[in-house]
KEKE-3310 file (N, C-alpha, C; in steps of 0.2 Angstrom, whole numbers, plus 5000, padded with zeros to 4 digits):
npx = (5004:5001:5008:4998:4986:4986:4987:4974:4966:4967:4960:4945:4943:4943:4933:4925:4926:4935:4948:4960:4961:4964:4977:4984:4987:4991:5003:5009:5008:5018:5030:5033:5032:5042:5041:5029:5016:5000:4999:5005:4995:4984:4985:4985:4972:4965:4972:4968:4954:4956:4960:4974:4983:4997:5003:4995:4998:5012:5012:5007:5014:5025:5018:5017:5032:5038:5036:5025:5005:4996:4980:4971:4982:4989:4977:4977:4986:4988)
npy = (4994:5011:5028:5037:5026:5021:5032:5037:5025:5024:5035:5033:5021:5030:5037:5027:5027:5016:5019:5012:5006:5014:5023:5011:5011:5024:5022:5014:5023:5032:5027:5026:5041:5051:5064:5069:5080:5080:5066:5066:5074:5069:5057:5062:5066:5054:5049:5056:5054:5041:5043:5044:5054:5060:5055:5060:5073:5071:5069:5078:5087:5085:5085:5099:5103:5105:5117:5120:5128:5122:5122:5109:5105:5112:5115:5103:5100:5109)
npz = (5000:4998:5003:5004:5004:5015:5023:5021:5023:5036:5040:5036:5046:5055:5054:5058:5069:5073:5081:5087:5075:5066:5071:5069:5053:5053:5058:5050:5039:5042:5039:5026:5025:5035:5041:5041:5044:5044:5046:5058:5068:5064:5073:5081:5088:5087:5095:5108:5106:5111:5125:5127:5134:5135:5124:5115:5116:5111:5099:5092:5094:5085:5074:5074:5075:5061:5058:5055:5053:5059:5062:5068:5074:5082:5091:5096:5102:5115)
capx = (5000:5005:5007:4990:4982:4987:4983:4965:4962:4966:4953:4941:4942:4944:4926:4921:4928:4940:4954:4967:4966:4966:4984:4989:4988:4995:5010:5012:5009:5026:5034:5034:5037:5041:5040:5021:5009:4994:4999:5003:4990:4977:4987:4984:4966:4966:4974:4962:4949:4958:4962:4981:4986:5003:5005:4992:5004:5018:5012:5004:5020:5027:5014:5020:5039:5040:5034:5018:5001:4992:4977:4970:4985:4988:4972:4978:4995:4987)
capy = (5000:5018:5032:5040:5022:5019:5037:5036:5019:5026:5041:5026:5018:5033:5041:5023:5025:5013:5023:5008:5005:5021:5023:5008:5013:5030:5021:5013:5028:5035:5023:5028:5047:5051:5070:5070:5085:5077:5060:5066:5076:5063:5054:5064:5066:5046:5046:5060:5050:5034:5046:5043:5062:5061:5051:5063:5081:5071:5068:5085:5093:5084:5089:5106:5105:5107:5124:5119:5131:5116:5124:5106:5100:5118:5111:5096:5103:5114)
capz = (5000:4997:5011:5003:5004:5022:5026:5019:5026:5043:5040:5035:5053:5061:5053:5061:5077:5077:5082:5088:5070:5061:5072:5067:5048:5052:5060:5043:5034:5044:5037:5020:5026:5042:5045:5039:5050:5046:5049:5067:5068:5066:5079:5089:5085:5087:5104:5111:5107:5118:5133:5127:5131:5133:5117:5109:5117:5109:5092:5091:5095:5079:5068:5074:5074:5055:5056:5052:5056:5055:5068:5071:5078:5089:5096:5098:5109:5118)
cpx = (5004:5003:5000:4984:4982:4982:4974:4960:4962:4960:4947:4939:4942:4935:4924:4920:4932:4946:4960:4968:4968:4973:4987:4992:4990:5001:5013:5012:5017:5030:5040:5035:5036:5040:5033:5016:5004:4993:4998:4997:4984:4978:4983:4978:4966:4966:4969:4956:4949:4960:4968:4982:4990:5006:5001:4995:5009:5019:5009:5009:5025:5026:5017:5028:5042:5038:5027:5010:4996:4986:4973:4974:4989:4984:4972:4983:4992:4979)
cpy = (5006:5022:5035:5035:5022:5025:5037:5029:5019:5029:5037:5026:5024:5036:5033:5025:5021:5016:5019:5004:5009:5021:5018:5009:5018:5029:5019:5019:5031:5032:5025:5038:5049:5057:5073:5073:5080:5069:5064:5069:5073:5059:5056:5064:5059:5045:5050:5058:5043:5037:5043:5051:5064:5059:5056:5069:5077:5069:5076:5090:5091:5088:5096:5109:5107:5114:5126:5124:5127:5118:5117:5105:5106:5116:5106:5096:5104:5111)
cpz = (5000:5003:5010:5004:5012:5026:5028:5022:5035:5044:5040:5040:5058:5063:5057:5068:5081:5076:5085:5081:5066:5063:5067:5057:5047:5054:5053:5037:5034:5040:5029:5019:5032:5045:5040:5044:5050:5048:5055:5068:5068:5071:5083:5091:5090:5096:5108:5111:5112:5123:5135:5128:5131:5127:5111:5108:5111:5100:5089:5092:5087:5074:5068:5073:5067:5053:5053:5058:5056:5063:5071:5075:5082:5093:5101:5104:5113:5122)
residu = (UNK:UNK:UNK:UNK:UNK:UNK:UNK:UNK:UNK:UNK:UNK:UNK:UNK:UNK:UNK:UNK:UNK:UNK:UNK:UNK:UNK:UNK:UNK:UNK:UNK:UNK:UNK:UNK:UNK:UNK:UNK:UNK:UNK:UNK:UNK:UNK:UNK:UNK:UNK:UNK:UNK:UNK:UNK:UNK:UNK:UNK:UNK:UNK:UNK:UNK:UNK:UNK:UNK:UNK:UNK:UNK:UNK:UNK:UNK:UNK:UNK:UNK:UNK:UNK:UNK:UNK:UNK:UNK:UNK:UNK:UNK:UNK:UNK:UNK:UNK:UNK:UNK:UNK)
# end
């Protein structure tokens, strides 16, 4: 699968509500590019929804480290 396939089959599961698979397909999205905002970004999402919040601050600060105004995942930090 490609990073836009993984991505999008995360999004898929996420619109379900299965969020310990969405992560898992944006773990594999990484893979294929590893400093990607909206992957973490959805992470984070993901993890906020599993009342992971220190894994969901530390994915939300990624999103952000590339200089990115990415305002969901400011939401998400903060």
């Amino acid at each position: 699968m490609s990073f836009d396939e993984l991505k999008n089959k995360g999004n898929d599961l996420f619109k379900k509500q299965n969020y310990e698979g969405a992560l898992h397909f944006y773990e594999r999205a990484l893979t294929f590019q590893t400093e990607s905002d909206v992957i973490y970004s959805n992470m984070a999402d993901a993890l906020l929804h599993l009342e992971r919040f220190h894994e969901a601050y530390s994915c939300a600060e990624k999103a952000l480290k590339g200089g990115s105004n990415n305002e969901k995942a400011l939401f998400r930090y903060f």
